[in-house]
C-alpha positions as CSV (number, residue, x, y, z in Angstrom):
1,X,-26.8,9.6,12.2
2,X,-24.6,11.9,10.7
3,X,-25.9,14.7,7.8
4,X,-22.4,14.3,5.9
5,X,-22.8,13.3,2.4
6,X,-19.1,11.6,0.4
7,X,-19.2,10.8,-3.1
8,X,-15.7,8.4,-3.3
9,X,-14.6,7.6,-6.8
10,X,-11.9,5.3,-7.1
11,X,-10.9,2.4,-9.7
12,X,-10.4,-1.7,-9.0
13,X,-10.4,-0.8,-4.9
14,X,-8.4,-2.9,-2.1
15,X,-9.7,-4.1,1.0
16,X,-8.4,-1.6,3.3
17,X,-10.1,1.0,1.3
18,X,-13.2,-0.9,1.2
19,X,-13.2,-1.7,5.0
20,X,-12.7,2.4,5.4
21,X,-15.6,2.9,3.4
22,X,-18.1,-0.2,5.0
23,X,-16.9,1.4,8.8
24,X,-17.9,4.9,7.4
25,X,-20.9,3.8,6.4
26,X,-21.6,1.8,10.1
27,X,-20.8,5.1,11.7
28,X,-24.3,6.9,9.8
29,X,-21.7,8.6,7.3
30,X,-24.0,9.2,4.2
31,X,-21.0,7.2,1.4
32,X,-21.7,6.4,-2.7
33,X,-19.1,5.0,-4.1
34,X,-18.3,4.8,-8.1
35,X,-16.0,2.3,-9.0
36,X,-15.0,-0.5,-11.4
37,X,-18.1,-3.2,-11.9
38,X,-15.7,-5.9,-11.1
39,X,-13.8,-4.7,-8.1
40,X,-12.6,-7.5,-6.6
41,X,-14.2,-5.9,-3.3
42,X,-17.2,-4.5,-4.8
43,X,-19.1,-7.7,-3.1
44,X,-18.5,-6.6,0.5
45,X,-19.9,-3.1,-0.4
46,X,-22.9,-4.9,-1.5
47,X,-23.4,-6.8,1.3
48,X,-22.9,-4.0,4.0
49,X,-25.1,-2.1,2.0
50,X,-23.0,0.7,1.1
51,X,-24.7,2.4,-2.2
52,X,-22.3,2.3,-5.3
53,X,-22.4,2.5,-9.1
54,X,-19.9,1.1,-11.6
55,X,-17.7,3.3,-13.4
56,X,-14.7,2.6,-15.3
57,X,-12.4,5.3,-16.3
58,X,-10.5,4.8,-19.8
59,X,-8.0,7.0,-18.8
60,X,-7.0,10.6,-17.2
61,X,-8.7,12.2,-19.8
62,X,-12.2,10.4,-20.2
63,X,-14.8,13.4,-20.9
64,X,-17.7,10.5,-20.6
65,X,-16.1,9.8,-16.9
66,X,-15.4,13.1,-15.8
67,X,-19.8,14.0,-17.0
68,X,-20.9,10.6,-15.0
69,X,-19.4,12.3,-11.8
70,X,-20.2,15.2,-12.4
71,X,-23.7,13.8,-12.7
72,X,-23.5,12.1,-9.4
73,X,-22.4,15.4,-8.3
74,X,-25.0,17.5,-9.0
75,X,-28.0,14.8,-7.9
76,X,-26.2,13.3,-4.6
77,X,-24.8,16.8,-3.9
78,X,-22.5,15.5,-1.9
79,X,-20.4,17.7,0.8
80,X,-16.5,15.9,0.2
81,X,-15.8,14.3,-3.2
82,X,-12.6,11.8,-2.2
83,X,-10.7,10.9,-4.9
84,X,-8.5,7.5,-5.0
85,X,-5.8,6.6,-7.1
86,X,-4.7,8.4,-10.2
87,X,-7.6,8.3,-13.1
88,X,-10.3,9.3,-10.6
89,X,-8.2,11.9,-9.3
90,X,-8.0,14.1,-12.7
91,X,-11.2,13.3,-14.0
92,X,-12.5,14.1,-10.3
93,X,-10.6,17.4,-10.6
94,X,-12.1,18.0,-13.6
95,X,-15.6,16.9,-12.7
96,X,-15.7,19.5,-9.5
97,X,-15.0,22.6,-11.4
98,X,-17.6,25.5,-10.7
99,X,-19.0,23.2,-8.3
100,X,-19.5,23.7,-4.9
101,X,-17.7,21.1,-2.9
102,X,-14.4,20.1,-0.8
103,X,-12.2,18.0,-2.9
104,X,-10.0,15.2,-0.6
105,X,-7.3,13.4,-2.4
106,X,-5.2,9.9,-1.4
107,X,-1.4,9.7,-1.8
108,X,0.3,6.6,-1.3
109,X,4.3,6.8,-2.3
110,X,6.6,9.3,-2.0
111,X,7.4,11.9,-4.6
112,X,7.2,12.5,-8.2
113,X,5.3,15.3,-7.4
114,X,7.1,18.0,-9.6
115,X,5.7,22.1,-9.6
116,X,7.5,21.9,-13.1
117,X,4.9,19.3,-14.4
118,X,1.8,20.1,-15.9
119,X,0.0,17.3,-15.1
120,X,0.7,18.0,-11.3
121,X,-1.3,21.0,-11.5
122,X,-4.0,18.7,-13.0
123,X,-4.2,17.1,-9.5
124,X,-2.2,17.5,-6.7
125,X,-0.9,20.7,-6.9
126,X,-4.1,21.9,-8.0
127,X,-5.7,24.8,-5.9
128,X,-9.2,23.4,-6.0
129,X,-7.6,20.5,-3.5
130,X,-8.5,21.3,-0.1
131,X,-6.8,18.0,1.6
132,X,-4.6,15.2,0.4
133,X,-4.4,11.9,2.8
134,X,-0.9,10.8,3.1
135,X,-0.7,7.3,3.9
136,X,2.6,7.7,5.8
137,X,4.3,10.6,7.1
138,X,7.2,10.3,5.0
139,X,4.5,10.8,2.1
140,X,3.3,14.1,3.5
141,X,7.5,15.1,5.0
142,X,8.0,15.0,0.7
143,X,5.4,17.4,-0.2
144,X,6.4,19.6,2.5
145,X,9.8,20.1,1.1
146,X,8.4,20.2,-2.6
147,X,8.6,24.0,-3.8
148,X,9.8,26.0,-6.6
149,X,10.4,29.7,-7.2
150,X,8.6,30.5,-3.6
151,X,5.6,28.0,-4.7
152,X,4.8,25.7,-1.9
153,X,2.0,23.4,-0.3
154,X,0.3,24.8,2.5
155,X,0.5,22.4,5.3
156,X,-2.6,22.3,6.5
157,X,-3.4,20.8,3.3
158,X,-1.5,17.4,4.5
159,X,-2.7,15.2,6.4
160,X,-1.6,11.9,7.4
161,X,-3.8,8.8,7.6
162,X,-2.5,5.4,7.5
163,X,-4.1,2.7,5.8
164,X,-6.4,0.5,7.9
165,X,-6.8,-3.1,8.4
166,X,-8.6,-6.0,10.0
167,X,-6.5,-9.3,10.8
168,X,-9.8,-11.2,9.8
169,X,-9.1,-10.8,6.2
170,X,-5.9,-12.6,6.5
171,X,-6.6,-16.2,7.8
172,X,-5.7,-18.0,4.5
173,X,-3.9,-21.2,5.5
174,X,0.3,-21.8,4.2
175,X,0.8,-22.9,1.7
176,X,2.5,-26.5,1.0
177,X,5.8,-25.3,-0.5
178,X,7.1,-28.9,-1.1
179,X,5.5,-28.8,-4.4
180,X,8.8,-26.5,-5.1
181,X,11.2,-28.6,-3.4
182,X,11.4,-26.7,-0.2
183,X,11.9,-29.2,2.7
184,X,9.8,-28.9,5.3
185,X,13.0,-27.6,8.0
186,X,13.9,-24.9,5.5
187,X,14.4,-21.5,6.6
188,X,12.4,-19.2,4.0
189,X,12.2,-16.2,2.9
190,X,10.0,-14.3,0.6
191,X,9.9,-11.0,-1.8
192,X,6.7,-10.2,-3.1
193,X,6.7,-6.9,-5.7
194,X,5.9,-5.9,-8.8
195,X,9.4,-5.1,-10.0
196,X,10.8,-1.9,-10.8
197,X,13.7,-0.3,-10.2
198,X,13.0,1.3,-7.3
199,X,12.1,-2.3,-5.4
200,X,15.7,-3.2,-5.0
201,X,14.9,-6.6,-6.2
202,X,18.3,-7.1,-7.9
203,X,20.0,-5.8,-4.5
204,X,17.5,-8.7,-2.6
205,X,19.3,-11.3,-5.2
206,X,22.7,-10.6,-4.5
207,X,22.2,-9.7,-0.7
208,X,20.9,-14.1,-0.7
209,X,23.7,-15.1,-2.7
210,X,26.3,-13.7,-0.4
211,X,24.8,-15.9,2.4
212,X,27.0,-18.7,3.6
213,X,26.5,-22.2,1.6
214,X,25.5,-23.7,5.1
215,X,22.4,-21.6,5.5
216,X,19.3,-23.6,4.7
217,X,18.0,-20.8,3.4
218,X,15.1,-21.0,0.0
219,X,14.3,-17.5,-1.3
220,X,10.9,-16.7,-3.0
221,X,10.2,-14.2,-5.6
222,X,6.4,-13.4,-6.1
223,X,5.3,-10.5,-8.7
224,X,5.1,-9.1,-12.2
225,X,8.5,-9.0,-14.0
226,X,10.6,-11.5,-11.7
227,X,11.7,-13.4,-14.1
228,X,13.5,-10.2,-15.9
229,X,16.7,-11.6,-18.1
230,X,18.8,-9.4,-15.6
231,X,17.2,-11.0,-12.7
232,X,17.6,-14.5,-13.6
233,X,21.4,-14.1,-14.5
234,X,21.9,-12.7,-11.2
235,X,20.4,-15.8,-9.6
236,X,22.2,-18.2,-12.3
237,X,25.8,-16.8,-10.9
238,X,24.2,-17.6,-7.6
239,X,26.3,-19.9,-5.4
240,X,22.9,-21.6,-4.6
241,X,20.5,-20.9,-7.3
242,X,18.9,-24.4,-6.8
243,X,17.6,-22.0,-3.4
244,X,16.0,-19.4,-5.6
245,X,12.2,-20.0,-6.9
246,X,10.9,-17.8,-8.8
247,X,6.9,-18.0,-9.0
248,X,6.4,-14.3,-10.9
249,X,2.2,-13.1,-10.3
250,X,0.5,-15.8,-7.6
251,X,-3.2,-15.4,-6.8
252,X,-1.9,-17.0,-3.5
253,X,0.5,-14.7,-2.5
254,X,-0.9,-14.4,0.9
255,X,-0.3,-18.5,1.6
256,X,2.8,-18.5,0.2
257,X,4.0,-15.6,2.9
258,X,2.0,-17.6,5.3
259,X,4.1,-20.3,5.0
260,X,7.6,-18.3,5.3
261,X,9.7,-17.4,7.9
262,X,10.5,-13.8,6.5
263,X,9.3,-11.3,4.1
264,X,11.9,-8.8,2.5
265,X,11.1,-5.3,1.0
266,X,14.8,-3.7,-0.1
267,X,13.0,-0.7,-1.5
268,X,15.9,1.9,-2.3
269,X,13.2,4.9,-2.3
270,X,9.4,6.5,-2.7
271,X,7.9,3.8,-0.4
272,X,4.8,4.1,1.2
273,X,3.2,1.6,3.6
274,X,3.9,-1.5,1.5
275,X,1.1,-4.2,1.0
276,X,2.8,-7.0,1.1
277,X,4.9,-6.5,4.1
278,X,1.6,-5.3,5.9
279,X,-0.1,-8.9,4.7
280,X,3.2,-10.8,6.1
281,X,3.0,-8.7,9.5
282,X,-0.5,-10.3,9.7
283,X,0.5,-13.8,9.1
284,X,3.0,-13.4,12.2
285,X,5.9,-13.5,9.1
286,X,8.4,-11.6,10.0
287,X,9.1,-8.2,8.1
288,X,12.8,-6.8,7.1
289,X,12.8,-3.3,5.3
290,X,15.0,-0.7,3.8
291,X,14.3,2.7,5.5
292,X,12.9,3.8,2.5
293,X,9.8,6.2,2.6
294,X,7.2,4.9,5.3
295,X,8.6,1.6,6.0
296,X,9.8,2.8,9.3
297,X,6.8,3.9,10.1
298,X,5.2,-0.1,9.9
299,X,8.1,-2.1,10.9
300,X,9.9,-0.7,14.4
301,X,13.2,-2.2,13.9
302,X,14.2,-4.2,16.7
303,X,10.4,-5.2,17.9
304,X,8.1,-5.6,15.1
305,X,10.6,-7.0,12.3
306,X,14.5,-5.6,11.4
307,X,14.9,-1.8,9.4
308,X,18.2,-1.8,7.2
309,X,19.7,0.8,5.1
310,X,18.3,1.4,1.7
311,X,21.1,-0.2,-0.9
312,X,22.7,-2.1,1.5
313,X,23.4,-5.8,0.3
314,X,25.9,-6.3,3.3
315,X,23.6,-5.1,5.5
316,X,20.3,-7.0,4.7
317,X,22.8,-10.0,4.4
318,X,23.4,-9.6,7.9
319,X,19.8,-9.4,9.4
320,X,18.7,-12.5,7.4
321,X,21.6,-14.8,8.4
322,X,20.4,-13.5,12.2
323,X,17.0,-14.5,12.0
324,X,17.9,-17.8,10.6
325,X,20.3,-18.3,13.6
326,X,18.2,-17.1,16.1
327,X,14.9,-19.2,15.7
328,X,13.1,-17.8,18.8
329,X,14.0,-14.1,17.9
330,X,12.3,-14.3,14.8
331,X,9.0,-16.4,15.8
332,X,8.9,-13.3,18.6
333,X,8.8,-10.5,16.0
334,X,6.5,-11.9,13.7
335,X,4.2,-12.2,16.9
336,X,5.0,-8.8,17.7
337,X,4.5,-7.8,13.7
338,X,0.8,-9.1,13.9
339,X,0.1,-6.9,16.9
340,X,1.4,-4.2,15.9
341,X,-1.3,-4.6,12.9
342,X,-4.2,-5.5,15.3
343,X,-3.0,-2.0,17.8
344,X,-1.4,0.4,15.1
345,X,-3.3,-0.2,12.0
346,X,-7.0,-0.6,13.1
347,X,-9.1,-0.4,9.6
348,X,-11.6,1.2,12.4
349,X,-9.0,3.8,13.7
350,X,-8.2,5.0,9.6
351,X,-12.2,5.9,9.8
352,X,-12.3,7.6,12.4
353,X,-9.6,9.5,11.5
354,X,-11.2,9.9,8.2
355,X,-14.5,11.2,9.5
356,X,-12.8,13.5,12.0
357,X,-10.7,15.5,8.3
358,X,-14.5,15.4,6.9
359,X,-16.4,17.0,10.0
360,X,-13.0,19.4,9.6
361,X,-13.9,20.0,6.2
362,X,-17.7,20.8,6.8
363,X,-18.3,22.1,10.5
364,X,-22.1,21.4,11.2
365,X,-22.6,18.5,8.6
């Protein structure tokens, strides 16, 4: 049993997060947790028994936030306040001042991190950090080379930690895609983002349409904002836009890239470990990536899924039409994309790693 006590604020919570916190917990780790009363995950805290509170945070600013942790600081007395995601992060910041504990912040895409912004010094350039958790090296490779006028982040400040998992929460079965059309022999292929520029959505779209006509290829695109005017036009002067289905937000996202052949993630820059291609690496769906940010770092080109060069249509063209010609290639990296979840990103291993900064942090706790 260990004497360490974590206070971890954070907001809605995902489930590698959650499983970080539950295997913290299993290890003796004393861990509250404040976050949002609905958390989607909030029920598996519960039932590990993980002690939490509700708190939801109006904004970076909340002063009645920023006093309810400082109340939990100053009755839990906690050794490491860890801060996730952006709201807890300032009001954190704000909530340890003149107190008397290590402050660990979580970083999960790369840059926009500017010494020239005053709202960086409100939280990660902010001296009263003593760590921030880089979910991919690429993460913590961009704030080493972040500096201005002799200012820089002290590298033992960084540390890298990637994001956990457990291929137990992925089991959910495919989905039937004939109720779009798709025949059952189709070869398909999935995007699933929130769109923004930096995705590469539109590049995804055009990178499809230059596929040969003879391709039985069906494209699905899954997120927020995919039916954008620009987007659809670019699929309308498709020479196959019957091929393209565009589903927008899908609480089953994770059947839908269950039942595909490959997932796609063009991102042109600031990517961290993405979600989505993680989920498709645990349905055995096979991954292509830019080499944007950290998406080296998940998908090994060439044995867990195929890495392209960030912008390029041609190129992505290339790697689909070889998956869809080589069958037995691509049921081989999907395989290998799974494992290399089960071996590489062990929700187990991100604890440990975790535990190891904390006992860093607080020799003798």
């Amino acid at each position: 049993m260990s004497d360490l006590r974590i206070l971890i604020v954070t907001d809605q919570g995902d489930r590698p997060e959650t499983g970080m916190v539950i295997k913290l917990h299993e290890a003796g780790v004393g861990v509250r947790v404040l976050c949002w009363e609905d958390c989607p995950y909030v029920r598996w805290l519960g039932d590990a028994g993980v002690p939490y509170e509700p708190l939801r945070l109006a904004g970076k600013r909340d002063r009645a936030g920023t006093r309810e942790i400082a109340r939990h600081l100053d009755e839990y007395r906690p050794h490491v306040l860890h801060l996730l995601r952006k709201q807890p992060i300032f009001n954190g910041l704000a909530a340890a001042k003149g107190r008397s504990v290590k402050v660990v912040l979580y970083r999960g895409i790369v840059g926009n991190v500017s010494f020239l912004n005053p709202l960086d010094w409100m939280s990660f350039l902010n001296p009263r950090v003593d760590r921030i958790v880089c979910v991919a090296e690429a993460v913590r490779q961009e704030f080493l080379r972040l500096g201005f006028a002799g200012l820089r982040i002290p590298p033992d400040k960084l540390v890298t930690i990637h994001k956990g998992h457990d291929l137990n929460w992925y089991r959910d079965p495919p989905a039937d895609l004939g109720e779009f059309g798709i025949p059952p022999s189709a070869f398909v292929v999935n995007c699933v983002a929130n769109v923004r520029p930096r995705k590469g959505i539109a590049l995804f779209i055009d990178a499809c349409a230059s596929l040969p006509a003879d391709l039985d290829m069906h494209f699905l695109l899954i997120g927020r904002g995919m039916d954008s005017p620009d987007l659809l036009q670019r699929i309308a002067r498709s020479p196959h836009p019957d091929r393209f289905h565009v589903l927008g937000f899908r609480s089953d996202a994770a059947e839908l890239m269950a039942a595909s052949d490959v997932s796609v993630l063009p991102s042109l820059r600031r990517e961290g470990l993405p979600r989505s291609i993680i989920e498709s690496m645990s349905y055995r769906t096979t991954p292509v990536v830019s080499d944007a940010g950290g998406n080296p770092e998940l998908v090994e080109h060439g044995s867990s899924g195929l890495v392209v060069p960030a912008g390029d249509v041609g190129a992505l063209a290339d790697a689909l039409a070889s998956l869809w010609r080589d069958r037995d290639l691509c049921r081989e990296l999907g395989e290998n994309a799974r494992n290399r979840i089960r071996h590489d990103f062990d929700v187990a291993e991100t604890a440990r790693k975790t535990l190891e900064l904390y006992r860093e942090l607080v020799p003798g706790a």
